[in-house]
N, C-alpha and C positions, 0 to 999 in steps of 0.2 A: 087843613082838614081835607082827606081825600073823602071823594062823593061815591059812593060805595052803592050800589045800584039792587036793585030787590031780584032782578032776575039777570043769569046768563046763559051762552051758551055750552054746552058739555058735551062729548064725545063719549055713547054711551055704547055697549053691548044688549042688544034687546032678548039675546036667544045664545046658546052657545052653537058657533060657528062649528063647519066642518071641515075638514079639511081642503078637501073640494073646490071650497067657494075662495078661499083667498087669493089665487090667480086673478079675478075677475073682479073690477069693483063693482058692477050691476049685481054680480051674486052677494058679493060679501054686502053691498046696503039693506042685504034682507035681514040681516045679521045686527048691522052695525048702524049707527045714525048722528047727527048732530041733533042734539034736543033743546030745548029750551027747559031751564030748572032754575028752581030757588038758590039764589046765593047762600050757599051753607055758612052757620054762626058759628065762629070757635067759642071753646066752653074754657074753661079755665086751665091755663097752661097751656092749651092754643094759641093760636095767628091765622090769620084770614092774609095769605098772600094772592096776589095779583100776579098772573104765570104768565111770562115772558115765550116760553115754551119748551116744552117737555120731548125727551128721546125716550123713540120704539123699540125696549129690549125684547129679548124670546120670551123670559117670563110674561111681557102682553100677551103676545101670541096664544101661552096655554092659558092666560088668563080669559082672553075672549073664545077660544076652546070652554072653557069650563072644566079644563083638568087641573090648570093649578095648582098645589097644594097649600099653598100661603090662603089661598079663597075661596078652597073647595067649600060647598055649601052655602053661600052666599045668593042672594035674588037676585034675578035678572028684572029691570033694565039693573048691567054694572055699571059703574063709573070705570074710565080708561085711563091709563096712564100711570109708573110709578116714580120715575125720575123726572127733573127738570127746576126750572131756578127762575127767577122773578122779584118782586119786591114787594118788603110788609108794609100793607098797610092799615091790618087791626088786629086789637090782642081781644083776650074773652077773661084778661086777669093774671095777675102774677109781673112781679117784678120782670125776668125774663123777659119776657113779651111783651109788655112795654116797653123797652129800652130797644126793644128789635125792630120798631115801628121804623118806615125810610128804607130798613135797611135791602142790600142786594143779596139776594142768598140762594143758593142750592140746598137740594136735598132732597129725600124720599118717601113719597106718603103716596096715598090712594087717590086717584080722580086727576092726574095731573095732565092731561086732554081738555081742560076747561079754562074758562077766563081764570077762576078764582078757585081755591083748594084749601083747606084745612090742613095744618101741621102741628105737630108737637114742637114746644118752641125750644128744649133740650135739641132737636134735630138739625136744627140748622146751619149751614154752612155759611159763614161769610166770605162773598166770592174778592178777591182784591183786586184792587182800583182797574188795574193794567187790563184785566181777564174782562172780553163779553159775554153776554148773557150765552150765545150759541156753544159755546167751550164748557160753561158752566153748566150748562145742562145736561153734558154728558162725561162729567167727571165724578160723577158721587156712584154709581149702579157697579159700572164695571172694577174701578180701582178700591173699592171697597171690598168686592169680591176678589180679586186679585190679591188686595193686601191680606187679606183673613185667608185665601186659601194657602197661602205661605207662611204667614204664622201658624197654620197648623203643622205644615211639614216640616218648619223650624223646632217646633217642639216637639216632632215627636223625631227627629236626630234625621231628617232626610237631608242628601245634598241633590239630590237629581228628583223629580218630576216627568211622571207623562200626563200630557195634557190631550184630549182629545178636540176635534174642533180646533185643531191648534192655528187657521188661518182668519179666525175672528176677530174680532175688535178686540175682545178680551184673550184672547189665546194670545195675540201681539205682545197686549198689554204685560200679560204675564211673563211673556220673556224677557221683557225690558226689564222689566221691576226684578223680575230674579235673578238677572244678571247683578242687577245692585246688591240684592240680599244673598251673594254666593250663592245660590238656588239654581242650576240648571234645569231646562226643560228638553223635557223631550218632546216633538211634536207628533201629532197625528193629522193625516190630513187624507185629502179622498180624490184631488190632485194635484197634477206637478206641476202648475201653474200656483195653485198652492203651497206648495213645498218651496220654490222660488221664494215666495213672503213671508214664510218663518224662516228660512236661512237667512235674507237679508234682516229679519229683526235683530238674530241671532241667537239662535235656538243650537241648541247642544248634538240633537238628533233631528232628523225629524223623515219620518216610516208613512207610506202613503199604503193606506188601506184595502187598497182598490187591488192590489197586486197580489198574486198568488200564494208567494213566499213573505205576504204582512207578516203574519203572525211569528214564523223561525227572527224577519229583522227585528222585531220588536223586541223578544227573547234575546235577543243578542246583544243590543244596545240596552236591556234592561242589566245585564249581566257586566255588560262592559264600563259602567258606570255605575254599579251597586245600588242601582234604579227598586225602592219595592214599593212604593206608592203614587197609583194615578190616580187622576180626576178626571170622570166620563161622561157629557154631557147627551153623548149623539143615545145610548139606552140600544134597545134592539140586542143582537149577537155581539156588540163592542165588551161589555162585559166578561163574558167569558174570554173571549180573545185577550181579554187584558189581563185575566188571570192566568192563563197558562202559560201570559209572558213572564207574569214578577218571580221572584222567589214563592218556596214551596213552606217555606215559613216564615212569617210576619208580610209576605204579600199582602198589601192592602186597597181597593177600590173602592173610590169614593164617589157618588153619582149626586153630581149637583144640576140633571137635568134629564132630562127624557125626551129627543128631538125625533126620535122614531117612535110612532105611536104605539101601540098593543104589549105586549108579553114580553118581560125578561124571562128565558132562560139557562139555568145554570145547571149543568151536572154537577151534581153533588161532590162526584171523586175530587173537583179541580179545587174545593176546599178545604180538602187532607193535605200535610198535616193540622197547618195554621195561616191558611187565606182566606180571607173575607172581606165583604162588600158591606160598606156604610153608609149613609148618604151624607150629605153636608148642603145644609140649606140657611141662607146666609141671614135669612131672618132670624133663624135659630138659633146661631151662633153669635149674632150679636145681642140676642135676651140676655144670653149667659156671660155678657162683660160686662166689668167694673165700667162706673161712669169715667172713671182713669182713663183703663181702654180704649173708649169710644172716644172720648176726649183726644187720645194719642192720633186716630186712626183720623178723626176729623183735620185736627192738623195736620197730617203726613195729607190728606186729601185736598185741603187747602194751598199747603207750600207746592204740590206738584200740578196744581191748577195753570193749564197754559205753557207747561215745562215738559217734565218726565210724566205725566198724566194724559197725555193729549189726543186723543180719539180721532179719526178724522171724521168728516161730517159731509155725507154723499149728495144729500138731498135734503130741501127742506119742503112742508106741503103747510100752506095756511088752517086754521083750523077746521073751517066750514071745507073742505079735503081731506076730513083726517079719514075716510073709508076709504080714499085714492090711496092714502099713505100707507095704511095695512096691507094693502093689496100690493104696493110697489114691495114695501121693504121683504115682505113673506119669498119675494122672486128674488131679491139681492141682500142678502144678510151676510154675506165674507167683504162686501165693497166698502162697508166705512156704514155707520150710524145714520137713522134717517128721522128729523127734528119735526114736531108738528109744534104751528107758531099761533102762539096765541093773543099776540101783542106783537107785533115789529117794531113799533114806536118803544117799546120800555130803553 
Protein backbone atom coordinates (compact mmCIF):
# COMPACT_ATOMS: atom_id res chain seq x y z
CA UNK A 1 0.00 0.00 0.00
CA UNK A 2 1.67 3.15 -1.11
CA UNK A 3 1.42 6.16 1.54
CA UNK A 4 0.13 8.75 -0.41
CA UNK A 5 0.64 12.03 1.50
CA UNK A 6 -2.18 15.17 1.86
CA UNK A 7 0.20 17.79 0.46
CA UNK A 8 2.96 18.43 -2.29
CA UNK A 9 4.85 20.28 -4.14
CA UNK A 10 3.76 22.02 -7.60
CA UNK A 11 5.23 24.25 -10.11
CA UNK A 12 2.71 26.70 -10.58
CA UNK A 13 2.10 30.03 -12.95
CA UNK A 14 0.89 32.89 -10.52
CA UNK A 15 0.55 35.66 -13.31
CA UNK A 16 0.87 35.35 -17.11
CA UNK A 17 4.57 35.89 -17.86
CA UNK A 18 6.03 38.24 -20.56
CA UNK A 19 8.13 37.72 -22.65
CA UNK A 20 10.79 39.80 -21.23
CA UNK A 21 11.20 37.96 -18.03
CA UNK A 22 12.10 34.31 -19.33
CA UNK A 23 15.84 35.26 -19.99
CA UNK A 24 16.19 35.76 -16.26
CA UNK A 25 15.13 33.47 -13.48
CA UNK A 26 14.92 36.40 -10.76
CA UNK A 27 12.19 38.01 -13.34
CA UNK A 28 10.61 34.99 -14.43
CA UNK A 29 9.98 33.87 -10.19
CA UNK A 30 7.79 36.83 -10.16
CA UNK A 31 5.87 34.92 -12.57
CA UNK A 32 6.39 31.48 -11.67
CA UNK A 33 6.88 29.55 -8.20
CA UNK A 34 7.08 26.14 -6.49
CA UNK A 35 3.95 25.97 -4.08
CA UNK A 36 2.83 23.86 -1.72
CA UNK A 37 -0.81 22.27 -2.74
CA UNK A 38 -3.21 19.55 -1.89
CA UNK A 39 -2.58 16.34 -3.31
CA UNK A 40 -5.27 16.24 -6.06
CA UNK A 41 -8.01 13.01 -5.72
CA UNK A 42 -8.90 11.23 -9.02
CA UNK A 43 -12.56 10.82 -9.62
CA UNK A 44 -13.58 8.05 -11.43
CA UNK A 45 -11.82 6.69 -14.41
CA UNK A 46 -8.88 8.47 -12.92
CA UNK A 47 -5.33 7.58 -11.34
CA UNK A 48 -3.29 9.67 -9.11
CA UNK A 49 0.33 8.97 -10.46
CA UNK A 50 3.41 9.73 -8.66
CA UNK A 51 5.76 11.86 -11.54
CA UNK A 52 8.99 10.61 -12.11
CA UNK A 53 9.45 13.85 -14.20
CA UNK A 54 7.83 15.73 -16.76
CA UNK A 55 9.49 17.71 -20.26
CA UNK A 56 9.24 21.53 -21.06
CA UNK A 57 7.53 21.79 -24.61
CA UNK A 58 6.63 25.43 -26.31
CA UNK A 59 3.07 24.84 -25.65
CA UNK A 60 4.47 25.51 -21.70
CA UNK A 61 5.89 28.32 -22.73
CA UNK A 62 2.44 29.88 -24.21
CA UNK A 63 0.90 28.20 -21.40
CA UNK A 64 2.61 30.28 -18.80
CA UNK A 65 2.23 33.21 -21.30
CA UNK A 66 -1.42 32.97 -20.99
CA UNK A 67 -1.93 32.51 -24.77
CA UNK A 68 -2.39 29.18 -25.15
CA UNK A 69 -5.25 28.03 -26.86
CA UNK A 70 -5.73 24.60 -25.26
CA UNK A 71 -6.19 26.89 -21.60
CA UNK A 72 -6.96 30.14 -22.75
CA UNK A 73 -9.39 31.38 -19.91
CA UNK A 74 -8.32 29.46 -17.26
CA UNK A 75 -7.18 31.01 -13.50
CA UNK A 76 -4.05 31.75 -12.51
CA UNK A 77 -2.27 30.34 -9.94
CA UNK A 78 -1.87 27.51 -13.31
CA UNK A 79 -0.60 24.26 -12.72
CA UNK A 80 2.66 23.46 -15.08
CA UNK A 81 3.61 20.94 -17.17
CA UNK A 82 1.90 18.62 -20.02
CA UNK A 83 4.08 15.61 -20.77
CA UNK A 84 5.89 13.25 -18.48
CA UNK A 85 5.84 9.58 -16.91
CA UNK A 86 5.95 7.99 -13.57
CA UNK A 87 4.00 5.43 -11.67
CA UNK A 88 0.31 4.66 -10.54
CA UNK A 89 -0.23 4.56 -7.55
CA UNK A 90 -4.32 5.23 -7.10
CA UNK A 91 -7.39 4.91 -9.00
CA UNK A 92 -10.78 7.13 -8.00
CA UNK A 93 -12.61 3.65 -9.72
CA UNK A 94 -13.18 1.68 -12.77
CA UNK A 95 -11.71 -1.49 -13.81
CA UNK A 96 -9.05 0.30 -15.78
CA UNK A 97 -7.45 2.05 -13.17
CA UNK A 98 -7.29 -0.46 -10.93
CA UNK A 99 -5.35 -2.90 -12.93
CA UNK A 100 -2.93 0.24 -13.72
CA UNK A 101 -1.99 0.50 -9.95
CA UNK A 102 2.33 -0.21 -9.95
CA UNK A 103 2.33 0.38 -13.03
CA UNK A 104 5.17 2.59 -15.12
CA UNK A 105 3.62 4.85 -17.69
CA UNK A 106 3.88 7.95 -19.81
CA UNK A 107 1.44 10.31 -20.91
CA UNK A 108 -0.29 13.68 -21.22
CA UNK A 109 -2.36 15.60 -18.83
CA UNK A 110 -2.29 19.05 -16.93
CA UNK A 111 -0.07 19.76 -13.79
CA UNK A 112 2.86 17.54 -14.66
CA UNK A 113 5.58 19.86 -12.76
CA UNK A 114 4.37 18.35 -9.45
CA UNK A 115 5.09 15.24 -7.24
CA UNK A 116 1.53 13.86 -8.13
CA UNK A 117 -0.90 14.55 -11.16
CA UNK A 118 -4.39 13.43 -12.16
CA UNK A 119 -4.89 11.31 -15.47
CA UNK A 120 -7.47 9.68 -17.39
CA UNK A 121 -6.63 6.16 -17.07
CA UNK A 122 -7.83 5.51 -21.11
CA UNK A 123 -4.46 7.81 -21.55
CA UNK A 124 -1.94 6.04 -20.45
CA UNK A 125 1.13 4.65 -21.85
CA UNK A 126 2.91 1.67 -20.66
CA UNK A 127 6.61 2.53 -20.88
CA UNK A 128 8.55 -1.24 -21.39
CA UNK A 129 10.82 -2.86 -19.09
CA UNK A 130 14.15 -1.79 -21.18
CA UNK A 131 13.07 2.16 -21.48
CA UNK A 132 13.81 4.75 -18.29
CA UNK A 133 11.67 6.92 -16.90
CA UNK A 134 13.93 10.20 -18.58
CA UNK A 135 13.21 8.70 -22.30
CA UNK A 136 9.78 8.16 -21.24
CA UNK A 137 9.01 11.36 -20.49
CA UNK A 138 9.66 12.76 -23.65
CA UNK A 139 8.18 10.28 -26.02
CA UNK A 140 4.40 10.87 -25.95
CA UNK A 141 4.08 15.24 -26.81
CA UNK A 142 6.24 15.28 -29.76
CA UNK A 143 5.78 11.68 -31.57
CA UNK A 144 2.22 11.90 -31.18
CA UNK A 145 2.29 15.27 -32.92
CA UNK A 146 4.59 13.99 -35.54
CA UNK A 147 2.61 10.84 -35.92
CA UNK A 148 -1.02 12.72 -36.42
CA UNK A 149 0.72 15.56 -38.35
CA UNK A 150 1.43 12.90 -41.10
CA UNK A 151 -1.51 10.98 -40.99
CA UNK A 152 -3.11 14.07 -42.04
CA UNK A 153 -0.85 14.54 -44.96
CA UNK A 154 -1.13 10.86 -45.78
CA UNK A 155 -4.73 11.42 -46.20
CA UNK A 156 -5.05 14.03 -47.71
CA UNK A 157 -2.66 12.26 -50.81
CA UNK A 158 0.83 14.44 -49.79
CA UNK A 159 4.26 12.99 -50.38
CA UNK A 160 6.43 15.93 -49.41
CA UNK A 161 5.92 18.28 -46.29
CA UNK A 162 7.34 21.70 -45.32
CA UNK A 163 8.01 21.96 -41.84
CA UNK A 164 9.04 25.01 -40.32
CA UNK A 165 11.18 25.15 -37.13
CA UNK A 166 12.53 22.33 -38.97
CA UNK A 167 15.73 22.06 -36.40
CA UNK A 168 13.61 21.04 -33.28
CA UNK A 169 13.23 18.12 -31.33
CA UNK A 170 10.15 17.75 -33.28
CA UNK A 171 11.07 19.02 -36.77
CA UNK A 172 13.96 16.02 -36.37
CA UNK A 173 11.55 13.85 -35.25
CA UNK A 174 9.34 14.43 -38.17
CA UNK A 175 11.91 13.68 -40.70
CA UNK A 176 12.75 10.38 -39.21
CA UNK A 177 9.43 9.20 -39.02
CA UNK A 178 8.60 10.50 -42.63
CA UNK A 179 11.21 8.97 -44.04
CA UNK A 180 9.60 5.62 -42.66
CA UNK A 181 6.01 6.72 -43.81
CA UNK A 182 7.42 7.70 -47.48
CA UNK A 183 6.67 11.35 -46.25
CA UNK A 184 9.51 13.74 -47.25
CA UNK A 185 10.16 16.89 -45.55
CA UNK A 186 11.10 19.95 -46.30
CA UNK A 187 12.84 21.93 -43.89
CA UNK A 188 12.88 25.41 -42.66
CA UNK A 189 15.33 26.76 -40.61
CA UNK A 190 16.73 30.39 -39.70
CA UNK A 191 20.47 28.85 -39.60
CA UNK A 192 23.14 26.97 -41.19
CA UNK A 193 24.29 25.57 -38.25
CA UNK A 194 20.72 24.40 -38.50
CA UNK A 195 20.40 23.33 -41.75
CA UNK A 196 23.65 21.06 -40.96
CA UNK A 197 20.92 19.05 -38.45
CA UNK A 198 18.19 18.49 -40.73
CA UNK A 199 20.40 17.34 -43.52
CA UNK A 200 22.07 15.05 -41.30
CA UNK A 201 18.45 13.75 -39.86
CA UNK A 202 17.68 13.55 -43.45
CA UNK A 203 15.31 16.01 -44.64
CA UNK A 204 14.56 16.13 -48.39
CA UNK A 205 15.08 20.10 -48.55
CA UNK A 206 15.87 22.17 -46.25
CA UNK A 207 15.61 26.48 -47.11
CA UNK A 208 17.04 28.84 -44.35
CA UNK A 209 14.81 31.75 -43.89
CA UNK A 210 17.07 34.25 -42.99
CA UNK A 211 18.38 34.71 -46.70
CA UNK A 212 17.16 36.88 -49.16
CA UNK A 213 16.11 34.59 -51.94
CA UNK A 214 14.08 32.23 -48.81
CA UNK A 215 11.19 32.57 -50.37
CA UNK A 216 12.09 32.01 -54.81
CA UNK A 217 14.12 28.62 -52.78
CA UNK A 218 11.16 27.48 -51.05
CA UNK A 219 8.90 27.95 -54.32
CA UNK A 220 11.27 26.05 -56.00
CA UNK A 221 11.69 23.03 -54.04
CA UNK A 222 7.98 23.38 -53.24
CA UNK A 223 7.61 22.90 -57.14
CA UNK A 224 10.40 20.44 -57.55
CA UNK A 225 8.64 17.96 -55.39
CA UNK A 226 4.86 18.54 -55.87
CA UNK A 227 5.17 20.14 -52.21
CA UNK A 228 1.49 21.86 -51.49
CA UNK A 229 1.22 21.45 -47.81
CA UNK A 230 3.26 22.96 -44.81
CA UNK A 231 3.09 23.12 -41.21
CA UNK A 232 4.08 26.52 -39.43
CA UNK A 233 4.79 26.77 -36.14
CA UNK A 234 7.24 30.00 -35.87
CA UNK A 235 3.30 32.49 -36.99
CA UNK A 236 4.69 36.19 -37.59
CA UNK A 237 5.21 36.78 -41.75
CA UNK A 238 6.21 32.72 -42.12
CA UNK A 239 2.68 32.37 -43.25
CA UNK A 240 2.45 34.31 -46.18
CA UNK A 241 6.02 33.27 -47.23
CA UNK A 242 4.73 29.88 -47.25
CA UNK A 243 1.98 30.66 -49.24
CA UNK A 244 3.42 32.16 -52.07
CA UNK A 245 5.60 29.10 -52.07
CA UNK A 246 2.89 26.17 -52.47
CA UNK A 247 0.83 25.89 -55.52
CA UNK A 248 -1.92 28.51 -56.48
CA UNK A 249 -4.46 25.59 -56.00
CA UNK A 250 -5.00 23.39 -53.21
CA UNK A 251 -1.83 25.18 -51.37
CA UNK A 252 -2.48 24.47 -47.92
CA UNK A 253 -0.93 26.00 -44.32
CA UNK A 254 -1.52 24.57 -41.40
CA UNK A 255 -0.33 26.38 -38.13
CA UNK A 256 0.18 24.38 -35.25
CA UNK A 257 1.81 27.14 -33.21
CA UNK A 258 2.48 30.72 -33.01
CA UNK A 259 6.34 31.24 -31.82
CA UNK A 260 6.35 35.05 -32.77
CA UNK A 261 3.95 36.79 -30.70
CA UNK A 262 1.29 39.59 -32.28
CA UNK A 263 -0.39 39.68 -35.77
CA UNK A 264 -0.65 37.32 -38.75
CA UNK A 265 -0.81 38.90 -41.71
CA UNK A 266 -2.04 37.72 -45.03
CA UNK A 267 -2.92 39.53 -48.32
CA UNK A 268 -5.83 38.37 -49.41
CA UNK A 269 -4.71 37.97 -53.32
CA UNK A 270 -2.11 34.99 -52.08
CA UNK A 271 -5.41 32.97 -51.40
CA UNK A 272 -6.84 33.12 -55.07
CA UNK A 273 -7.52 30.72 -56.66
CA UNK A 274 -7.53 27.94 -53.86
CA UNK A 275 -4.91 28.58 -50.86
CA UNK A 276 -5.62 28.54 -47.36
CA UNK A 277 -4.58 28.46 -43.90
CA UNK A 278 -5.87 26.09 -41.17
CA UNK A 279 -4.75 25.25 -38.07
CA UNK A 280 -4.16 21.78 -36.51
CA UNK A 281 -4.06 21.60 -32.90
CA UNK A 282 -3.29 18.13 -31.71
CA UNK A 283 -5.74 18.14 -28.87
CA UNK A 284 -8.12 18.54 -31.42
CA UNK A 285 -7.49 16.16 -33.42
CA UNK A 286 -7.09 13.60 -31.21
CA UNK A 287 -11.04 14.44 -29.65
CA UNK A 288 -11.99 13.44 -33.26
CA UNK A 289 -10.38 9.72 -33.14
CA UNK A 290 -11.76 6.46 -32.87
CA UNK A 291 -10.59 4.82 -29.42
CA UNK A 292 -9.17 2.42 -32.46
CA UNK A 293 -7.06 5.39 -33.36
CA UNK A 294 -5.59 6.43 -30.20
CA UNK A 295 -5.15 2.91 -29.42
CA UNK A 296 -3.00 2.49 -32.78
CA UNK A 297 -1.20 5.79 -32.14
CA UNK A 298 -0.48 4.65 -28.32
CA UNK A 299 1.21 1.59 -29.63
CA UNK A 300 3.22 2.98 -32.48
CA UNK A 301 4.34 5.46 -29.33
CA UNK A 302 5.14 2.56 -27.25
CA UNK A 303 7.08 0.24 -29.76
CA UNK A 304 9.30 3.39 -30.81
CA UNK A 305 9.89 4.21 -27.17
CA UNK A 306 13.90 4.34 -26.81
CA UNK A 307 14.13 3.27 -30.77
CA UNK A 308 12.83 5.52 -33.69
CA UNK A 309 11.18 7.81 -30.96
CA UNK A 310 14.09 9.00 -29.16
CA UNK A 311 14.36 12.77 -28.18
CA UNK A 312 17.58 13.78 -26.85
CA UNK A 313 17.54 15.25 -23.47
CA UNK A 314 20.03 18.46 -22.81
CA UNK A 315 19.39 19.20 -19.32
CA UNK A 316 17.76 18.12 -16.48
CA UNK A 317 16.68 20.70 -13.40
CA UNK A 318 15.18 19.10 -9.98
CA UNK A 319 11.84 20.28 -9.26
CA UNK A 320 12.23 23.08 -6.46
CA UNK A 321 14.46 24.69 -10.01
CA UNK A 322 11.65 24.21 -12.17
CA UNK A 323 11.75 28.63 -12.63
CA UNK A 324 15.70 27.96 -13.42
CA UNK A 325 14.42 25.44 -15.91
CA UNK A 326 11.95 27.86 -17.77
CA UNK A 327 14.35 30.31 -18.02
CA UNK A 328 17.28 27.91 -19.36
CA UNK A 329 15.09 26.11 -21.84
CA UNK A 330 13.13 29.44 -23.31
CA UNK A 331 17.22 30.52 -24.31
CA UNK A 332 18.02 26.86 -25.82
CA UNK A 333 14.91 25.15 -27.41
CA UNK A 334 16.84 23.73 -31.04
CA UNK A 335 19.60 21.83 -28.31
CA UNK A 336 17.54 18.74 -27.34
CA UNK A 337 14.47 18.66 -24.62
CA UNK A 338 14.99 20.03 -20.91
CA UNK A 339 13.40 17.43 -18.07
CA UNK A 340 12.19 18.95 -14.71
CA UNK A 341 12.45 15.97 -12.01
CA UNK A 342 10.38 15.31 -9.69
CA UNK A 343 11.44 12.07 -8.21
CA UNK A 344 15.04 10.67 -9.24
CA UNK A 345 14.58 7.68 -7.02
CA UNK A 346 11.46 6.32 -9.10
Amino acid sequence: MVNIPEFMQSLQALQPAPVEAFPETDQLSRYLAVNTVKVPKPGYGEVLVKVSRGTINPNDIYHVQGIYTATEGEPFPRNLGFEGAGVVVASGGGLIGRVRIGSRVAFYATGMFAEYVICNALDLIDIPSDVDFATAACSVANPMTALTMLDVARRAGASTIVNTAGASALGKLLIRLGKQKGIGVISVVRRDEQADICRNAGALEVINSSRDNFEDELKEACESTGCFMAFDCVAGDMPQHLLNALPKEGGVVKMYGYMTPGTVEITPQSLFPERRIETFEINAYLDRMSLLKKGMVAWSIRSGMGKDLVTEIQKSFPLSDGVAAFSWYSQNMTGGKVQIVADAHL
